[in-house]
Structure formats: structure tokens, C-alpha cells
C-alpha positions in Angstrom: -9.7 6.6 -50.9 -13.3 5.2 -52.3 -15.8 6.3 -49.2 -18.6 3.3 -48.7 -21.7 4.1 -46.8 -20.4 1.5 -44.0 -18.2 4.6 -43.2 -20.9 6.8 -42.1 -22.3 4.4 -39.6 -22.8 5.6 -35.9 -19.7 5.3 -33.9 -17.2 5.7 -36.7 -15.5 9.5 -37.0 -17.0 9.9 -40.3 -20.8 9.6 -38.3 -20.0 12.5 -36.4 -18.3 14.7 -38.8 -21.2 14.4 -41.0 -23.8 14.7 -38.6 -22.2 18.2 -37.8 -21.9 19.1 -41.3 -25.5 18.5 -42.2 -26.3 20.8 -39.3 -24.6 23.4 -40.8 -26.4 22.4 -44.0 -30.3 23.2 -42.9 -28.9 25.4 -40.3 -27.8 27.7 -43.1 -24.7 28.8 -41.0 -26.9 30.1 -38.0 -25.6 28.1 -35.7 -22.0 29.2 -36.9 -21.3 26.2 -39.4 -20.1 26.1 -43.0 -23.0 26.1 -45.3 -22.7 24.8 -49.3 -26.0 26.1 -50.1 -27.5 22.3 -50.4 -30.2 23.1 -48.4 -31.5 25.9 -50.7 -30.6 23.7 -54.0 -33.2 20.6 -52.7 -35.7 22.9 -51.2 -34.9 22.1 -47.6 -36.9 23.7 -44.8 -35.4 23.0 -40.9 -37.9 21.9 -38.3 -38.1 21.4 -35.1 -37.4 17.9 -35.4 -34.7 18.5 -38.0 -32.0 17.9 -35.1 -33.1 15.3 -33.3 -33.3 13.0 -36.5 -29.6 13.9 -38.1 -28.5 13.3 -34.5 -30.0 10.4 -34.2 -29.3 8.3 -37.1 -27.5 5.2 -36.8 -26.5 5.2 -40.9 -26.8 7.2 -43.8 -30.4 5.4 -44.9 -31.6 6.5 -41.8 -32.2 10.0 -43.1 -34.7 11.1 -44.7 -34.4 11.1 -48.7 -34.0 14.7 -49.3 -31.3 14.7 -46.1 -29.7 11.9 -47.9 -29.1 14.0 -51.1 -27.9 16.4 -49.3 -25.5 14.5 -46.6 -24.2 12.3 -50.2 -23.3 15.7 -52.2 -21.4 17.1 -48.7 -18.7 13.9 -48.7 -18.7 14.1 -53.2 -17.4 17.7 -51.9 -14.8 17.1 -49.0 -14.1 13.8 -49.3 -14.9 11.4 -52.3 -16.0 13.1 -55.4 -17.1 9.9 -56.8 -19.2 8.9 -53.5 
């Protein structure tokens, strides 16, 4: 199934599932989620603020570029490879 970025909007299942997997992401498996190692491949630091904006975005353009990067190369892994 070709994956659109109309699928990642808030409210659908893939919003949520993503927003927990980029957590896991910059969280580097502190918090007890899976972690690629995308964070360390882009040069991602968490913040403070590093929550509050994956948890609040509303579509994947939301995010920050380098959040974007990463969020697109976690569903070319698990879901679409050609994303």
C-alpha cells in the first residue's frame, strides 16, 4: 500500500503511531521505545520542547526539517519503503 502524507494527519491511526515512534526516536529508548538510531544518523539532540512539538503536530510538515527526515525514514522502514 503507497503511504501519502494525508495519512499522517492528526486524528488518523497513523498520527499517533508515528508520533510515539519518533518519541522513541530522540528518546533513544529511554523512555522504553524502539530506537533505529535515526536520531544519531541526523545529529538529533532532544530538548525540552522536543515533546510538546511531535505531540503537537497536526501533519507531517509540521515538524521540524530534521524531525521530518527522521519521522519519513521511520514509515520507508515499517511501512512503505518507497515513502
Amino acid at each position: 500500500m503507497k503511504m501519502h502524507k494525508e495519512d499522517f494527519n492528526a486524528g488518523s491511526p497513523y498520527s499517533s503511531w508515528l508520533k510515539e515512534e519518533l518519541l522513541g526516536e530522540v528518546y533513544n529508548s529511554s523512555m522504553g521505545f524502539k530506537s533505529r538510531g535515526l536520531a544519531e544518523k541526523y545529529g538529533y539532540h532532544a530538548d525540552e520542547e522536543t515533546e510538546s512539538v511531535i505531540m503537537g503536530i497536526q501533519k507531517i510538515d509540521d515538524l521540524p526539517e530534521i524531525l521530518k527526515k527522521i519521522a519519513e525514514d521511520i514509515i520507508r522502514m515499517e511501512l512503505d519503503e518507497n515513502y
